[in-house]
C-alpha angles and dihedrals in degrees: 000000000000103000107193107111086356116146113226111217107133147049075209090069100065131076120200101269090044077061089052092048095062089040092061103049076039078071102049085051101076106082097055083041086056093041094241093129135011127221128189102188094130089053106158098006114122133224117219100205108190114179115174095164127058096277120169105162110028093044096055095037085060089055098042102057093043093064091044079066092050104249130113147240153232131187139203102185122185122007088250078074099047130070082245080095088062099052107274117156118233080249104060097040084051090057082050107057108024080072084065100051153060094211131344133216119215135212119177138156094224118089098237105016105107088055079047084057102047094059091071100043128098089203130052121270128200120216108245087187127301107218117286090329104081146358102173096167101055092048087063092050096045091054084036083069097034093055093049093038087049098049094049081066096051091256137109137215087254100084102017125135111208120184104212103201141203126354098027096148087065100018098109093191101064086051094062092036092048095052088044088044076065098069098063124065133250088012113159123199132192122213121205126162138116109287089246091051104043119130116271118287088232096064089045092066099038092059090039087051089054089049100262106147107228131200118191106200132165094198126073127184082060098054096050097069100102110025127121091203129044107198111193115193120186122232110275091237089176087051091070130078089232151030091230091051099062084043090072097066099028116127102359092128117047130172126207142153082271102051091039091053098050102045114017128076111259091250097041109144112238110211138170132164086226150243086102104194106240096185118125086243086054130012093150085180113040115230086226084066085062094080086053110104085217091068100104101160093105078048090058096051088047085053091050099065092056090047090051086044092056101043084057087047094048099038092047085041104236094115083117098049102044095116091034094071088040133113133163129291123249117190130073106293105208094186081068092064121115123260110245100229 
């Protein structure tokens, strides 16, 4: 992929040294993500943040990782705030702002509608979610911590067997996880979710057609047996037509340290996209697990600030002068205390 311009809309876009790529800038992040240094090298670019579905992480992270460049941002959150609510078509408010902006996140209920969008813009835009189509960001976050939580065991993402659970027909996330899963090789994935819920039959195949080796199953504790990854997802409860309707699946696979003891292996990877729905009727992850050092799922969202990091630097094309508009940092650094044993 040249990434310079370019528009970030799908998992479908990236071959696997595109992946490596990101991963690899990911890593020269850290430093600026840790406030150990500062850069400036996006001084006086402007991010265009526009959130039209309840968004608490990624639209922060974005954000967030914008300013660690040193640019700045600006956010239109809910339709009730756009001039969508007066009738505006996705089009017209891309010529817009895109007049406003150096380069514009997206977040929309509507399957489609951010590369709709980005027909329109003068600048790239990079796909928040669309509905229960993609989510390509957070599956590179999501690998970018496999891979890390992996290697710390002496393991890599070729060979690796991952079990995706719960609402896998809405859960945007698995879709673009499970098209990226496809690039590496020997990869096993275990499907486990209600029938009704399953991931869609299309991105099965596909994965199967790349050589991914792929279990359906409607039972959990069982099939949890040999992974190396366990990946939660929470019911899509504004996928559904109704409240009641999400309520019916709510809750039927639950992990906890029990569970986790008895059936998973001792150095099994504990992984969500968050939020993680902590209410009685849910809790598909268990507060007792938080205590477990195999719970990475505050380490993903870490991650995903330096993946998010890497993709700005390499669209607006200053991967390579990152250090060079650094300097140190000044104030009181929290993150450098030292841990109370």
């Amino acid at each position: 992929m040249n990434f310079t311009g370019a528009h970030i809309l799908s998992i479908n876009q990236f071959q696997r040294e595109d992946v490596d790529r990101v991963f690899a800038v990911a890593d020269q992040m850290e430093p600026y993500a840790l406030r150990k240094r500062v850069t400036r090298v996006l001084e006086g670019a402007i991010l265009g943040n526009m959130f039209f579905e309840a968004s608490t992480r990624t639209r922060v992270s974005f954000g967030s990782a914008f300013n660690l460049l040193g640019g700045e941002v600006r956010e239109t959150a809910g339709f009730e705030n756009s001039a969508l609510v007066k009738g505006e078509s996705l089009q017209d408010t891309a010529r817009v702002l895109s007049g406003f902006s150096d380069v514009i996140c997206m977040r929309h209920p509507e399957a489609g509608s951010v590369a709709d969008f980005a027909t329109a813009s003068r600048v790239p835009v990079i796909n928040g979610g669309d509905g229960a189509n993609e989510h390509p960001t957070q599956a590179l976050l999501d690998l970018y911590t496999i891979r890390k939580e992996l290697a710390d065991k002496g393991r890599s993402v070729d060979g690796m067997s991952i079990a995706m659970i719960g609402d896998l027909r809405h859960g945007r996330t698995v879709h673009s996880l499970g098209k990226l899963l496809s690039l590496y090789d020997e990869v096993h994935v275990v499907l486990i979710s209600p029938a009704e819920l399953a991931l869609p039959e299309s991105i099965i195949e596909s994965m199967r057609s790349a050589g991914v080796e792929v279990t359906v199953s409607h039972e959990m504790t069982q099939s949890l047996a040999d992974v190396d990854i366990v990946y939660s997802t929470r019911i899509q409860e504004e996928r559904f037509s109704t409240k009641q309707e999400a309520d019916l699946y709510r809750g039927k696979f639950r992990l906890n340290q029990a569970i986790y003891t008895e059936y998973c292996q001792p150095n099994t990877v504990i992984m969500h996209p968050l939020p993680r729905d902590s209410r009685a009727d849910a809790n598909e992850l268990d507060i007792d697990l938080d205590d477990n050092p195999n719970l990475a799922i505050f380490r993903q969202t870490d991650n995903g600030l330096l993946v998010r990091m890497a993709l700005f630097a390499l669209v607006l094309d200053v991967a390579d002068k990152v250090d060079e508009f650094s300097h140190e940092v000044h104030w009181y650094n929290s993150r450098q205390r030292p841990i109370k044993s």
